[in-house]
N, C-alpha and C positions, 0 to 999 in steps of 0.2 A: 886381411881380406875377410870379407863377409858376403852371406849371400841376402840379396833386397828380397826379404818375406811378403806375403809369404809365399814359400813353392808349393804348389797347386798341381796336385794329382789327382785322380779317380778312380775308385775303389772296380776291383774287377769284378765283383761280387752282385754290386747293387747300381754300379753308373756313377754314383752320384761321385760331384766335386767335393776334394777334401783340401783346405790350407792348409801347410805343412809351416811350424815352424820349426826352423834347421840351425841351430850355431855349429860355428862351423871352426875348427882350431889347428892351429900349425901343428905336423905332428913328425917332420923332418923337415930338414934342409941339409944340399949340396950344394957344393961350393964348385962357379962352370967359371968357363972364360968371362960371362958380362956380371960378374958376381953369383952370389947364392938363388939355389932353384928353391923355391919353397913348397912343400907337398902340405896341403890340407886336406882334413876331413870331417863331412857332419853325418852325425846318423840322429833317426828318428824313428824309436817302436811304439804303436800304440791299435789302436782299431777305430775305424769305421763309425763315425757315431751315429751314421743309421742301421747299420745292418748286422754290427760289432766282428765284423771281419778285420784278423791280423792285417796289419799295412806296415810294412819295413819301409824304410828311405834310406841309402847311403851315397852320398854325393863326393868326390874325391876329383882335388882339383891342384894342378901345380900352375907356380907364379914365376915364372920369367922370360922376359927378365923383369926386375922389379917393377909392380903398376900395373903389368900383364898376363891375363889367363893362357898358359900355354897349352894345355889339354885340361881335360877332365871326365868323366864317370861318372855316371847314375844305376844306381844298383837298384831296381825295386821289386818287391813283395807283394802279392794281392793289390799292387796297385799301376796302371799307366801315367805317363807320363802325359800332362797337358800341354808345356810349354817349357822350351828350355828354361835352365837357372839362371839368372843376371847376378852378375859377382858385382862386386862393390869394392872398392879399394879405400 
């Protein structure tokens, strides 16, 4: 799974738009009735390159059953959220 970059938040600081880019890597898998659940996750530290305000990203997403997003999570820091994630398979 991967997420279509880039994710797009805005700094709480200054307004502005920031593209995020996010890899994003298995970091378990469970084994359910229609096969394995797989948990991923991306994170992204950096700041603001207008106004150099901290900006955290962590995005945490499980896959099943294969092919499909079944929940997920966005963690952020000094930043809002523009627009959901689009996962990518």
């Amino acid at each position: 799974m991967k997420i279509k970059s880039p994710f797009v938040v805005t700094c709480k600081k200054c307004g502005k738009y920031i593209p995020v880019e996010l890899g994003i890597e298995c970091v378990g898998s469970y084994e359910r009735k229609m096969g394995p659940e797989l948990e991923y996750q991306g994170v992204y530290e950096g700041k603001c390159e207008h106004c150099d305000s901290e900006i955290d990203v962590e995005i945490e997403a499980w896959e099943y059953p294969e092919g499909s997003v079944e929940t997920y999570n966005v963690k952020l820091i000094g930043a809002l959220k523009v627009e959901e994630p689009e996962f990518d398979f």
